[in-house]
Every structure is written in C-alpha cells, then in structure tokens.
C-alpha positions as CSV (number, residue, x, y, z in Angstrom):
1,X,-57.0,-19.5,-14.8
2,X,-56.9,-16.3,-15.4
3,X,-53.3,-15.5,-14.1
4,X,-52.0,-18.6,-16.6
5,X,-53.6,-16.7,-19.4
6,X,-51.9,-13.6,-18.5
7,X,-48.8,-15.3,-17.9
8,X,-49.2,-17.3,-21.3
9,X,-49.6,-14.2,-23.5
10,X,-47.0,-12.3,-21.8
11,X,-44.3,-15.4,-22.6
12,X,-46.2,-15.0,-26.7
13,X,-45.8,-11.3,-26.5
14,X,-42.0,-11.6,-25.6
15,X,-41.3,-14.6,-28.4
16,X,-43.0,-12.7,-31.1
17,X,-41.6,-9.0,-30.5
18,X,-37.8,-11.0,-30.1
19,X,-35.7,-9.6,-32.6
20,X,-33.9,-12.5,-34.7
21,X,-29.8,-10.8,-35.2
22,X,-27.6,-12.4,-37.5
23,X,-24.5,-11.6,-39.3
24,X,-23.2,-13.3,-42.1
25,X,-20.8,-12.2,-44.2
26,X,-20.4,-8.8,-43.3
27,X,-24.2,-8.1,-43.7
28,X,-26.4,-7.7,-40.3
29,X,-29.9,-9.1,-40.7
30,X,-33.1,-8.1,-38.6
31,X,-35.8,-11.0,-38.9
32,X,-34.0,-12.2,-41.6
33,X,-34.4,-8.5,-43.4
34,X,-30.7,-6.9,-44.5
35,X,-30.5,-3.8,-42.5
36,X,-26.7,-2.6,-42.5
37,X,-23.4,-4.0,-43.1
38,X,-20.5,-4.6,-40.7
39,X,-16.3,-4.4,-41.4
40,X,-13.6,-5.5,-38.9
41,X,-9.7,-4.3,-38.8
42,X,-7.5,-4.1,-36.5
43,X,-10.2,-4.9,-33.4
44,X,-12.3,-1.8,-34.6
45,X,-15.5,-2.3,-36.3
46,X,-17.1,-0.4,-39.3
47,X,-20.8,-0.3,-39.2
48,X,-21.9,0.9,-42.6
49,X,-25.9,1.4,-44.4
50,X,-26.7,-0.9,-47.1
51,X,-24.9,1.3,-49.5
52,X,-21.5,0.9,-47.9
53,X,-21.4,4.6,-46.1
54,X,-19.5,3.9,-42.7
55,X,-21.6,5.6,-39.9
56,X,-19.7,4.6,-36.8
57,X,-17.1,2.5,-35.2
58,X,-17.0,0.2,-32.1
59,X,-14.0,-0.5,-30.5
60,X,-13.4,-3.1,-28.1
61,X,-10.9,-2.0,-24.7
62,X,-9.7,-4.7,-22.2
63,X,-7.2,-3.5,-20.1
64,X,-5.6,-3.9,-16.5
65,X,-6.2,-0.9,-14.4
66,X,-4.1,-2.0,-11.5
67,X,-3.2,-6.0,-10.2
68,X,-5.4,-8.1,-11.6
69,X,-8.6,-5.6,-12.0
70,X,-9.0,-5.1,-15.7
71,X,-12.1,-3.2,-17.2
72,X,-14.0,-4.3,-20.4
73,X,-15.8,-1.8,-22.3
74,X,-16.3,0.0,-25.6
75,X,-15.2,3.2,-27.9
76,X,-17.7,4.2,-30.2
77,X,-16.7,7.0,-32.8
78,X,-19.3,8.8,-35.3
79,X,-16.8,8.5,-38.8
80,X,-18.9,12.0,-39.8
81,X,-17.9,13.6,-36.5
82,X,-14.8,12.3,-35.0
83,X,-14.7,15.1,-32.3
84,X,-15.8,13.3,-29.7
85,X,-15.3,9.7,-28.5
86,X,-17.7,8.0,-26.0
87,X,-16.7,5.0,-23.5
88,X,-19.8,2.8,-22.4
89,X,-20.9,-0.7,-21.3
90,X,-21.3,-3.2,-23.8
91,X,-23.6,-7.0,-23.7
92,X,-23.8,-10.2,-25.7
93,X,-26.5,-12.5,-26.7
94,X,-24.3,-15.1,-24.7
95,X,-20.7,-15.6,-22.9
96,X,-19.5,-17.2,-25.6
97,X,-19.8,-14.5,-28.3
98,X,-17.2,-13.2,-30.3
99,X,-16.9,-9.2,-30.2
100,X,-18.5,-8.9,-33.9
101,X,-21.8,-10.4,-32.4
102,X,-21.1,-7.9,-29.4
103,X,-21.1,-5.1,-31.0
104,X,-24.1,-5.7,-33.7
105,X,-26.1,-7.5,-30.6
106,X,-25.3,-4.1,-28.2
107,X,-26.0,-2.0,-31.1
108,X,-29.5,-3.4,-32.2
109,X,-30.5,-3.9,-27.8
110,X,-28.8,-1.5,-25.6
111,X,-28.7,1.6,-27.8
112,X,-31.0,1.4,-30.5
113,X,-28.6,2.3,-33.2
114,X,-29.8,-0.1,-35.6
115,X,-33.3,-1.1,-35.9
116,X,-35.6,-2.6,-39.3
117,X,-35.3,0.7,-40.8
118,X,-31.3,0.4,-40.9
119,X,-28.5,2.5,-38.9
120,X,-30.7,5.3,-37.1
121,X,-28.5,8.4,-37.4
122,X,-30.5,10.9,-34.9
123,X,-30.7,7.6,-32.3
124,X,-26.8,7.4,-32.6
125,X,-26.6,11.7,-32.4
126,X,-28.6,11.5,-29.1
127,X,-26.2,8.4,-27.6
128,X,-23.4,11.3,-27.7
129,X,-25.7,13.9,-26.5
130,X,-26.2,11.8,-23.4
131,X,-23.9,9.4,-22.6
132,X,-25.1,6.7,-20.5
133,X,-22.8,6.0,-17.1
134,X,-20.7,3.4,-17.1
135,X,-22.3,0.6,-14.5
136,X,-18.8,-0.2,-12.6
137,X,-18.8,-2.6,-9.5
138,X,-17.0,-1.4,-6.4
139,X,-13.8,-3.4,-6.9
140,X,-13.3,-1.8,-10.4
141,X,-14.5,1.6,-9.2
142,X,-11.7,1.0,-6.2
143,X,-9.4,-0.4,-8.6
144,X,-9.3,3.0,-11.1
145,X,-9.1,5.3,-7.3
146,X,-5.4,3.4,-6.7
147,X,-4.8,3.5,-10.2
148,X,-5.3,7.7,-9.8
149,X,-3.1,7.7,-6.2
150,X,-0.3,5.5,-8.2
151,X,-0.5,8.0,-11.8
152,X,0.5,10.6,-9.3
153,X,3.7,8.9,-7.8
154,X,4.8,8.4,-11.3
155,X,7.0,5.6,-10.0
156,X,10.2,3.9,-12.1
157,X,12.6,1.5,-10.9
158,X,16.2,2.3,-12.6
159,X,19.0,0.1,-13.8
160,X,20.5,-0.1,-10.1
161,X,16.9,-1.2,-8.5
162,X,16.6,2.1,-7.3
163,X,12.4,3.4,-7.0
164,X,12.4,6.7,-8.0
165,X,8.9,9.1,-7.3
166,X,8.8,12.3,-9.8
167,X,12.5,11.0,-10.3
168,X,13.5,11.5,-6.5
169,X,15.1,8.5,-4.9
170,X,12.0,6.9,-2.4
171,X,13.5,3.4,-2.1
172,X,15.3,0.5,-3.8
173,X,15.3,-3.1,-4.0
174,X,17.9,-5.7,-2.7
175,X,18.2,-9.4,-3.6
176,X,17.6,-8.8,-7.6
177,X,17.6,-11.9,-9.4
178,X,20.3,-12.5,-12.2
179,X,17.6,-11.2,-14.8
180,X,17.4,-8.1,-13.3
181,X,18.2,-5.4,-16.1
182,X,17.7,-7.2,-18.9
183,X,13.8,-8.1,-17.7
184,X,11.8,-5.7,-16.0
185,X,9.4,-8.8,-15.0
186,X,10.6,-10.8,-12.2
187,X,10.6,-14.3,-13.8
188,X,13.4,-16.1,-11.7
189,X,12.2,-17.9,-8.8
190,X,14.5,-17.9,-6.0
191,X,14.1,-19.0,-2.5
192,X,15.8,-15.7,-1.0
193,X,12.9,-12.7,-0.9
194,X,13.1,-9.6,-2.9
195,X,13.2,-7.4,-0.1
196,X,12.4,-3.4,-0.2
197,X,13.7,-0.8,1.4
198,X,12.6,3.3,1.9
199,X,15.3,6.1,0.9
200,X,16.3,6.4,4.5
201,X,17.3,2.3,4.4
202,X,14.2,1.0,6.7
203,X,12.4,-2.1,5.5
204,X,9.5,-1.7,4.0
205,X,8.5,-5.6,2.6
206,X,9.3,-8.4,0.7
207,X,8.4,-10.0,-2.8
208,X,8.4,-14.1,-2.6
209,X,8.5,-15.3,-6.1
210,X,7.3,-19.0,-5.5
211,X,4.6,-18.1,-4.5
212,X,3.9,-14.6,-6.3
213,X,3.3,-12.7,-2.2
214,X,4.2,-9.2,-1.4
215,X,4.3,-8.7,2.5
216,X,4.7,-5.3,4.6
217,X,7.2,-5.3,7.3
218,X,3.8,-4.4,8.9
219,X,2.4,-8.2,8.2
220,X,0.0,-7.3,5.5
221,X,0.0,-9.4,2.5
222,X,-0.9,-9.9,-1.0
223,X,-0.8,-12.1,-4.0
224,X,0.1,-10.5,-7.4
225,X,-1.3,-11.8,-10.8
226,X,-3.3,-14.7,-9.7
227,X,-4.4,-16.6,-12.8
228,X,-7.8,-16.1,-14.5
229,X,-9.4,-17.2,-17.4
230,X,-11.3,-16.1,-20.6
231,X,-10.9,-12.5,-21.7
232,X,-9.7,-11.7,-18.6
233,X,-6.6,-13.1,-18.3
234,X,-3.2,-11.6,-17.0
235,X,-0.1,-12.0,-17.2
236,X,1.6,-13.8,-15.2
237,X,4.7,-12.2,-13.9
238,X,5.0,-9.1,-12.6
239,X,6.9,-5.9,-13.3
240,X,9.6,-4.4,-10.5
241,X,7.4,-1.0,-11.1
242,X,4.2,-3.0,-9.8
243,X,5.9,-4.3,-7.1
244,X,6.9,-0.7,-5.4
245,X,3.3,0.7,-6.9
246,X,1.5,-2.3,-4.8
247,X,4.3,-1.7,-1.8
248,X,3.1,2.0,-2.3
249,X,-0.8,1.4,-1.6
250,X,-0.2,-1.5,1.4
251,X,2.0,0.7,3.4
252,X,1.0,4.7,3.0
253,X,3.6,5.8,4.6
254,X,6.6,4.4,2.3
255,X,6.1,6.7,-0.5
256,X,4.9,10.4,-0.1
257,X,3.2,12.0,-3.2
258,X,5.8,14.9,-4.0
259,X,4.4,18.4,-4.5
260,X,5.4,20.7,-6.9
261,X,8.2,23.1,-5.6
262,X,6.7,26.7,-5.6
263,X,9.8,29.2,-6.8
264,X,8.9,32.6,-5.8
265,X,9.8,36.0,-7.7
266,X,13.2,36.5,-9.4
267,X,14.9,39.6,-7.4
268,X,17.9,41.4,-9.0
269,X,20.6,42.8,-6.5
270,X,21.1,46.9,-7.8
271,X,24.7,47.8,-6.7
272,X,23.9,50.9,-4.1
C-alpha cells in the first residue's frame, strides 16, 4: 500500500512540475505565460526577450561526414558576444517535431536558457563557460576518424580520371561512363565495372553501378549511399572523389598520406 502511494505521488509530482511549451506566432509560452519570442531565417533562429532584444541564435547542422554517416546537431551564437560559437546535442518533445519546436523545447529542457522568468542571460553565459560534450555513438565517432585520415589525402579526381593526393598522381580510373566530365556523380548505370587502378597500374577495385558496390582486388566490399529516410537522407549517387576516398580507407596501402618535403638551408657557391 504504501509503495502505490509512493509510486502515485511521484507520477502527481512529475504531471504538475511538467512544463506546458508552446509557440505560436513567434511568441514562446511557459504554462500558458509569454516568456520570450522566437524569429526564423534562413534555418537560423532568433530568440529574443519580450521586448524584441535578440539574445541568441540556434542553428540547425545536418551534414554527411563520410558515406552515409551524417551528424545532427546545433550552433548556438550569443548576438552580444559573437566571439565564440558552441556545437552541442540538441532533443525534441517528439520525432516528429519541426526544428522551431527543437530549439525552444532544447532551450527551455536541456540548457535552461529560458525558464518563467524569460531568457536567463547568466544561464546561457555559463552554457559557453562549459560546454557540454557532444554524446556521439561509435559509428559517428568512427565516421569523423576517416573523415580526419581522408582531409589529409586531400584527394581530386581530374578531367582525365586521374586521382590525384596533395596533387601527385596516386591512381586513375578506367571504364568512365559517357557522363564522365560533365558529372562528377556517377549516374549512368552500365554493366561493365568502373575499375581502379594505383599510379604504378596495379588493380586496386571496382565500382558496380547497378548495384551501388565498391570491391578491393583484395575481396572486401561495400555499398555506397544506401537509401535512408527522414532527416537523414542522402543522396543517392555518388561522387568519383568518394569513390577513390572509400577505395583509400578499404585498402591502406593504395594511397600513402604524402609528407611535406623538408628543403634544407640555401648555400651560395663563393668563386675561390
């Protein structure tokens, strides 16, 4: 009996001290009490006090870090002091809210920013004084590592299908498609493979457009741009530059990061 009580007044406790959010009409309402007011351009939104003083922005980011990994997260900017923007996590009152009730619902929650006072200035001072970490899962976390190894290689694939490292030569691709040059996404479908090749003219893999495969001469394998849904969707062809970056993380030993050549002192020869 006495553990339903408990368990009754705990459930009450949680119901009453459950903040009602709404937004309508630019104007963000605590238990039905006006406590700021909300603008939206361009993806960025303007959270402003009653009076119409903008305070800070949120900004929503969705982008692909490498394959079909992409990241979801927020910028928020102090308009009084833009010297510093912060990247953080960002949750919704459901999956299927928009970003405006995002941002009001992660402002009010997570941070604290806005409470039944209004926009709490020293609350949002101490968010930049401490940034919280970013909770990433292992497959993003791995995801941004690869993207770091590719950054380096600073790969391009030229008019002539030639994959150029740091603009040195590393490998090339045969079997281009008609579209080749005036697309840099493979969009032809063709029953012959896109095959690639090292600088030294050893096969390194293939590309199989029906059915989107890359495959090491080694036997590994993997499917580009699989389809997803909802925010997270991808496109769905890709690029000859994400083709030799993939080719580039399957097989090690087909592209060599090139270090920086080290010129020593400058010697003048003095006629004896």
């Amino acid at each position: 009996m006495k553990k339903s009580i408990i368990i009754f007044f705990t459930i009450l406790g949680i119901f009453l001290n459950a903040q009602n959010i709404k937004t309508k009409r630019g104007i963000i309402n605590l238990d039905g009490i006006p406590v700021a007011k909300i603008s939206n351009k361009s993806n960025e939104y303007t959270f402003m006090d009653l009076k119409e003083t903008p305070l800070y922005t949120i900004k929503f980011i969705d982008k692909s870090i490498v394959d079909s990994v992409r990241d979801s997260y927020i910028q928020i900017n102090r308009v009084y002091n833009r010297d510093k923007t912060i990247e953080v996590d960002y949750s919704s009152p459901s999956a299927f809210s928009g970003e405006e009730k995002s941002a009001v619902y992660t402002s009010v929650k997570d941070f604290k920013i806005i409470d039944t006072k209004g926009i709490n200035v020293k609350t949002l001072d101490e968010l930049f004084s401490n940034v919280p970490k970013r909770k990433l899962d292992s497959k993003t976390k791995d995801a941004y590592t690869i993207r770091k190894k590719i950054d380096k290689l600073n790969l391009e694939v030229n008019k002539v299908g030639e994959i150029l490292s740091n603009g040195v030569p590393v490998g090339y691709f045969t079997n281009l498609p008609v579209s080749f040059g005036s697309d840099d996404k493979i969009i032809d479908k063709s029953f012959i493979d896109i095959e690639i090749y090292d600088a030294k003219s050893k096969l390194i893999g293939k590309y199989i457009t029906t059915t989107k495969q890359l495959k090491t001469a080694g036997g590994k394998s993997f499917t580009l741009f699989k389809e997803m849904s909802g925010r997270a969707s991808i496109l769905k062809y890709p690029t000859y530059k994400a083709l030799a970056e993939r080719m580039a993380i399957m097989d090690p030993n087909f592209i060599k990061i090139q270090e920086k050549v080290s010129v020593g002192p400058v010697t003048k020869d003095t006629p004896n």
